[in-house]
N, CA and C atoms as a LAMMPS dump frame, in Angstrom:
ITEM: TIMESTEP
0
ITEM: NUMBER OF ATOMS
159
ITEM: BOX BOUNDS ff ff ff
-5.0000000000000000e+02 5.0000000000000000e+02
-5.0000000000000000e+02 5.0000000000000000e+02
-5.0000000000000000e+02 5.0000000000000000e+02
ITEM: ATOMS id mol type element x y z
1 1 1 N -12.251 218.056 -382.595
2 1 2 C -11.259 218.601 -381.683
3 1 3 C -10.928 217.547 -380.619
4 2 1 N -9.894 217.501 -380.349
5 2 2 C -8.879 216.12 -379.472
6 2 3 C -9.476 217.008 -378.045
7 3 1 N -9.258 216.093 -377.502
8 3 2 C -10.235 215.767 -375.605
9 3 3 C -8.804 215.842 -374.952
10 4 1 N -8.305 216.542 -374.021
11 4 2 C -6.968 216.759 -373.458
12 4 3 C -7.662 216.674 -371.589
13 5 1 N -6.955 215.505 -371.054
14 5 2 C -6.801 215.602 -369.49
15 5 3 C -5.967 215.022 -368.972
16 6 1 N -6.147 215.092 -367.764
17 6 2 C -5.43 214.334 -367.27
18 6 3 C -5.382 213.171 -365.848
19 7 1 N -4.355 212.084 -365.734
20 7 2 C -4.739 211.197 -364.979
21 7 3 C -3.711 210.643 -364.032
22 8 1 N -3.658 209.362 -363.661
23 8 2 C -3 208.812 -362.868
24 8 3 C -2.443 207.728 -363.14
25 9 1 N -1.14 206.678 -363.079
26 9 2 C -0.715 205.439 -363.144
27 9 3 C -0.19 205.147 -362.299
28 10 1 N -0.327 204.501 -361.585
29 10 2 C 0.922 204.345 -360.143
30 10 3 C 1.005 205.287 -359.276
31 11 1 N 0.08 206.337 -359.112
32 11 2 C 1.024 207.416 -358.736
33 11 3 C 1.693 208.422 -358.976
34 12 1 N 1.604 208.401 -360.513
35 12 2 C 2.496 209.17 -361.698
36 12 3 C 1.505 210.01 -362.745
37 13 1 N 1.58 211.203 -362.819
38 13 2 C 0.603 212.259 -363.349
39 13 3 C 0.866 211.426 -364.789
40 14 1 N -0.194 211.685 -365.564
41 14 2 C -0.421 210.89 -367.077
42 14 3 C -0.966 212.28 -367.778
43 15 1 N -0.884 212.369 -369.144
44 15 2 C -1.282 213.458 -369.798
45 15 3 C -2.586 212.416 -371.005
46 16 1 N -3.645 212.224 -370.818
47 16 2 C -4.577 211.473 -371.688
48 16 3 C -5.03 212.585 -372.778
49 17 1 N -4.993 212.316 -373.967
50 17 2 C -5.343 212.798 -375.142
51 17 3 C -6.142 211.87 -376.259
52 18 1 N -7.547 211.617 -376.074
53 18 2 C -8.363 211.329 -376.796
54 18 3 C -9.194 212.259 -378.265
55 19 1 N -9.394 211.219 -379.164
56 19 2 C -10.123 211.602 -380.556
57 19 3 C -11.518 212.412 -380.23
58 20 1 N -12.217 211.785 -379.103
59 20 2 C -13.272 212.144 -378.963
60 20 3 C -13.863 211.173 -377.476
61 21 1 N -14.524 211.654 -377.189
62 21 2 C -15.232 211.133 -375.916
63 21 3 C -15.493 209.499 -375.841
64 22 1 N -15.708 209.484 -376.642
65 22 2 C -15.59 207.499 -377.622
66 22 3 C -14.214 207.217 -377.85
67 23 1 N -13.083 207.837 -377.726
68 23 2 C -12.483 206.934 -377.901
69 23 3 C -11.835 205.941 -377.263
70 24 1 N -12.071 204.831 -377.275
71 24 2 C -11.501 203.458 -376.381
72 24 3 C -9.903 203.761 -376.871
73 25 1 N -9.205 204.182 -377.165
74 25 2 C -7.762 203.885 -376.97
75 25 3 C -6.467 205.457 -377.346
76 26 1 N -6.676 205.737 -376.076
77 26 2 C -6.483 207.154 -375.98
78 26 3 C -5.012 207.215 -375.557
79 27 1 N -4.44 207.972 -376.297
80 27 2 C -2.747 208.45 -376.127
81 27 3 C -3.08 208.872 -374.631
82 28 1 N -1.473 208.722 -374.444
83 28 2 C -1.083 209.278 -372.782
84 28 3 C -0.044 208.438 -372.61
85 29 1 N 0.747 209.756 -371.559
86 29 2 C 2.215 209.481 -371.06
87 29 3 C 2.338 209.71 -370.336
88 30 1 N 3.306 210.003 -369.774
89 30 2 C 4.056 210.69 -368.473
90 30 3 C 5.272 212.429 -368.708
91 31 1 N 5.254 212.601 -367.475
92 31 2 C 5.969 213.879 -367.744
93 31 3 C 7.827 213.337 -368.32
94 32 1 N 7.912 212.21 -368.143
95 32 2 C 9.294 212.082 -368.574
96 32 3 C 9.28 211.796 -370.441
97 33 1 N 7.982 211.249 -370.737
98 33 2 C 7.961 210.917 -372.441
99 33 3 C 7.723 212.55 -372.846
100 34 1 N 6.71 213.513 -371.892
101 34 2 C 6.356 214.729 -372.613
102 34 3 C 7.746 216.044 -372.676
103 35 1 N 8.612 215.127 -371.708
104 35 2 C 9.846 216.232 -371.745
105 35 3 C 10.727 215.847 -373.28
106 36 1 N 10.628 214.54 -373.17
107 36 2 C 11.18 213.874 -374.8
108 36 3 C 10.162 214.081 -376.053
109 37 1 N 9.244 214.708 -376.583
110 37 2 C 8.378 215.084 -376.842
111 37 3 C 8.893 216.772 -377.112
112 38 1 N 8.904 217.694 -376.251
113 38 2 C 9.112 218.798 -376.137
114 38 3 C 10.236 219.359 -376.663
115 39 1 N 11.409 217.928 -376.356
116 39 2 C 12.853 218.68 -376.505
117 39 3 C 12.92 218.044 -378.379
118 40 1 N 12.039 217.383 -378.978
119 40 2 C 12.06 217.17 -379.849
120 40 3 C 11.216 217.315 -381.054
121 41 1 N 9.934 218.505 -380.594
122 41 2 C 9.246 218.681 -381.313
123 41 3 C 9.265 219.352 -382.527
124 42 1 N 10.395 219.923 -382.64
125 42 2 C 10.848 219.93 -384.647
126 42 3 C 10.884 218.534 -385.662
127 43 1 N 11.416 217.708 -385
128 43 2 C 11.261 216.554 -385.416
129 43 3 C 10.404 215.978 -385.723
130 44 1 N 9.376 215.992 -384.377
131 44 2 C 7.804 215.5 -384.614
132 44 3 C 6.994 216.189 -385.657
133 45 1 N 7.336 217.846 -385.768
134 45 2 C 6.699 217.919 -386.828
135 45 3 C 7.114 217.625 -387.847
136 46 1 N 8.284 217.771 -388.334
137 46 2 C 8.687 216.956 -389.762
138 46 3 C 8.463 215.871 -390.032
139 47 1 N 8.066 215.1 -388.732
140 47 2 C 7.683 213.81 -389.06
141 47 3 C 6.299 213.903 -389.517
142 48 1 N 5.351 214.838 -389.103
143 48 2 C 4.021 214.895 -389.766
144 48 3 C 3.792 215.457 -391.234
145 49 1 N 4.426 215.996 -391.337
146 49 2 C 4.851 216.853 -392.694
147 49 3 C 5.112 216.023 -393.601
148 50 1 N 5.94 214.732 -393.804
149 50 2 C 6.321 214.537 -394.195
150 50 3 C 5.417 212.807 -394.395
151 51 1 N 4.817 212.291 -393.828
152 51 2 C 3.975 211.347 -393.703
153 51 3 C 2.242 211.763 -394.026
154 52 1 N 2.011 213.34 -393.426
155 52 2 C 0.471 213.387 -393.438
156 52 3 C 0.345 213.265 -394.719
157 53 1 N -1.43 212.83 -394.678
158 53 2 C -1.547 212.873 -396.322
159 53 3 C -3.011 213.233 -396.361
């Protein structure tokens, strides 16, 4: 199960999403990538759908 928190860059709230407590290289954005993210998440899933294996 993925590790969900959150952090800081500048000043700027970050959304960090790690594999596991180990992981050295952990997704994270900002609220302006998670609004692009949101308004496009049909996409994203077809994109998993269509790649997972």
């Amino acid at each position: 199960m993925s590790i969900v928190s959150e952090s800081e860059f500048k000043g700027n709230p970050m959304i960090v999403i790690k594999n596991d407590e180990e992981d050295k290289y952990p997704f994270q954005f900002g609220v302006k990538k998670a609004k692009l993210v949101l308004e496009n998440i049909e996409e994203v899933k077809k994109f998993v759908e269509k790649y997972d294996k």
